[in-house]
N, C-alpha and C positions, 0 to 999 in steps of 0.2 A: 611530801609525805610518801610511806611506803607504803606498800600493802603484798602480801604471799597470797601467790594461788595455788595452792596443789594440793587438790584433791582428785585422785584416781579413783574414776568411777568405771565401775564393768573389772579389775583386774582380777585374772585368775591365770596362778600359776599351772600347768599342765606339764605332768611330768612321763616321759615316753619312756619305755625301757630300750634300751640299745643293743641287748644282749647280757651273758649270764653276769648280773651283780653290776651292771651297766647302766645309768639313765643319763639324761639330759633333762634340763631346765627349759622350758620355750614361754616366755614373757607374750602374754596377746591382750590386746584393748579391744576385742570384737571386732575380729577380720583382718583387714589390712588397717584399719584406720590410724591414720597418723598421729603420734604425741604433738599433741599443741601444747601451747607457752602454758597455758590454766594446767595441763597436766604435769606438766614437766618442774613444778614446783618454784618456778624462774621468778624473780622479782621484780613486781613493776613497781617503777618511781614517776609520781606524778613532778612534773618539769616545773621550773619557777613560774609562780604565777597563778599555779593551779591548784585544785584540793581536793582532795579524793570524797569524791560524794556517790554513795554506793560504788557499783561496780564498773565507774568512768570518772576521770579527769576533769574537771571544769573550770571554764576561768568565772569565778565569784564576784569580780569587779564587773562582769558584761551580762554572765544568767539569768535571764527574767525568773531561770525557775528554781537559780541556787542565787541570790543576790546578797554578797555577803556574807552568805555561810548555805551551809546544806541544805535543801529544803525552802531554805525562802523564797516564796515564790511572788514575784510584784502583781499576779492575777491579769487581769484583762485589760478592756477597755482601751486599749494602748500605751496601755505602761511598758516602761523599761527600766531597762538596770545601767546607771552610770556609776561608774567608782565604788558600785557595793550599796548604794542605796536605790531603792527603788522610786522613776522617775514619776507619780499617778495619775498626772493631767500632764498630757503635752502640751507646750509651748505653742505661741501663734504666733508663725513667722510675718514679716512686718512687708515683705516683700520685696524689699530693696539689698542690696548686695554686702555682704555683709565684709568687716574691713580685715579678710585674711590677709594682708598683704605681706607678711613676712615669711621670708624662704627660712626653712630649717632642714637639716635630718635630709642632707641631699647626699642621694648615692647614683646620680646618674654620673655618666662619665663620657657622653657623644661629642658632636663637634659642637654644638651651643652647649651652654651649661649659665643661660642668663636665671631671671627671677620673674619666671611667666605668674607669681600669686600674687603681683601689685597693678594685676592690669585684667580687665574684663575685654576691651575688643583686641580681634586677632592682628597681628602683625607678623610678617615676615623680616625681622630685623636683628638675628642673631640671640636674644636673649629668650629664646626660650629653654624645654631643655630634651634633651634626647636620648632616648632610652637603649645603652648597647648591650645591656642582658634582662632576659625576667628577672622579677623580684628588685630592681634597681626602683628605686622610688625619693619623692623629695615629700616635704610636710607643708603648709600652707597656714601659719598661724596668726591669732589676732586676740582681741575682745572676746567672753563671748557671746556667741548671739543663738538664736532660734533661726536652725533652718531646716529645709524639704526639700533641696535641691542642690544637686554639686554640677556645674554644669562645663566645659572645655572648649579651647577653640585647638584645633590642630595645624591644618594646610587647607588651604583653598585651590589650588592646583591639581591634586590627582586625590583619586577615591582609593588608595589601595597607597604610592608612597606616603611614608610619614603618620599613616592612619596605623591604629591599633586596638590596645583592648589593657583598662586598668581597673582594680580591686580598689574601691574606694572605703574611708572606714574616718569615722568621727571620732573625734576623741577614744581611738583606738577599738572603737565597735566598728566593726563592718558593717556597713547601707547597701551595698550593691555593685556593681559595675557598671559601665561605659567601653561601649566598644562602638568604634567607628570607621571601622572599614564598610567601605562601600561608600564612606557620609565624603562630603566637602566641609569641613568643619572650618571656615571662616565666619567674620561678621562678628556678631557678640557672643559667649561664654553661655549668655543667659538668654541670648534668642536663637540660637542656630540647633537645638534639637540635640545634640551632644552631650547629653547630658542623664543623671541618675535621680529618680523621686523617692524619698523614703519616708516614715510618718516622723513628723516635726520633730526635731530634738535640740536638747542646749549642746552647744560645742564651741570650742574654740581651737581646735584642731583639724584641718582634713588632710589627710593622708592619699598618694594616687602610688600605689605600685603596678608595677609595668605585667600583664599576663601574657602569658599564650593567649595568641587570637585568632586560630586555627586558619592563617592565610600562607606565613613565612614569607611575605613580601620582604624586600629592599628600597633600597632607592630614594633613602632620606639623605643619610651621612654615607651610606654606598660603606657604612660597615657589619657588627655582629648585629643576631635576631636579637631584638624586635626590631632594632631599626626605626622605633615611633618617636613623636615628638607631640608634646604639649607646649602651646605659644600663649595661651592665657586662659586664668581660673576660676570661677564666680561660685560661690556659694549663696542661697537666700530663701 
């Protein structure tokens, strides 16, 4: 959807004389202040996905507070917005791990590149996967189920190689991050502390893209930043 902004507010022409039968034109918005995009009459297009609700962009499929269309708003209590409808009682997750195990939507490209979402304890055996730029991420799909927690194993050898920091997002709503530097992320997915809590939701997707994790370590694959690895993934 499109929408025009250009309305110039404050403008006044001021005309100078230069000499006999002489002037100049001097265009001024109040001082030096610079033309922005709203004045300058420029067209903004809201990107696929989104829809112009007032004077910002929304995605309507995720808005608690445009859900679906403008203005919808799913209210309190802990509702949410999945696919445009509002969700009005969360789900009770059951506790137990729920069955993402299929790899999807992989854009890692490190020296593993296994299927760390069919396995909850950590292992050091090639098949996880490792992250050689941000924004590189895989998807972890299944059933779906009710959950509050996305949880990783990394490395158990060093606090700082192999460790990193990912944008996690549920059926394409963002829940949170995990960052794990500093952590020893061995052991289980769903016991070692690596992990992100959000209020209960249905999903059958989670999603882990690779962020900035304000260290710039090495010394996983000894190639580009980030450099991280995930070795197994639990949701529950």
């Amino acid at each position: 959807m499109k929408r025009w902004i250009g309305h110039l507010a404050g403008l006044a022409l001021v005309l100078v004389g230069t000499g006999a039968g002489g002037c100049q034109a001097d265009v001024s918005l109040g001082g030096n202040r610079p033309v922005q995009a709203a004045d300058a009459g420029q067209e903004i297009e809201c990107l696929g996905g989104t829809a112009e609700c007032g004077d910002k962009c929304v995605d309507v499929k995720y808005d608690p507070q445009n859900c679906g269309s403008c203005g919808k708003s799913c209210g309190g209590g802990g509702a949410y917005c999945s696919g445009g409808s509002c969700v009005a009682n969360p789900c009770a997750p059951t506790g137990a791990r729920a069955a993402f195990d299929t790899l999807s939507d992989d854009t890692a490209n490190g020296c593993w590149n296994g299927n760390p979402c069919n396995r909850d304890q950590y292992a050091w055996d090639g098949k996880g996967q490792n992250f050689q730029d941000f924004g590189q991420h895989f998807v972890c799909s299944g059933s779906p189920a009710c959950v509050a927690n996305v949880g990783i194993t990394t490395s158990d050898f060093s606090s700082t190689a192999c460790q990193g920091a990912w944008n996690v997002s549920c059926d394409g709503q963002p829940v949170g991050s995990i960052n794990t530097l500093g952590k020893k992320c061995g052991g289980s997915a769903m016991a070692d502390g690596c992990k992100v809590s959000f209020p209960p939701r249905q999903c059958s997707q989670i999603k882990l893209d690779a962020a900035p994790d304000g260290d710039g370590t090495l010394g996983c694959c000894w190639g580009k930043q980030p450099d991280s690895m995930i070795t197994a993934v639990s949701a529950w």
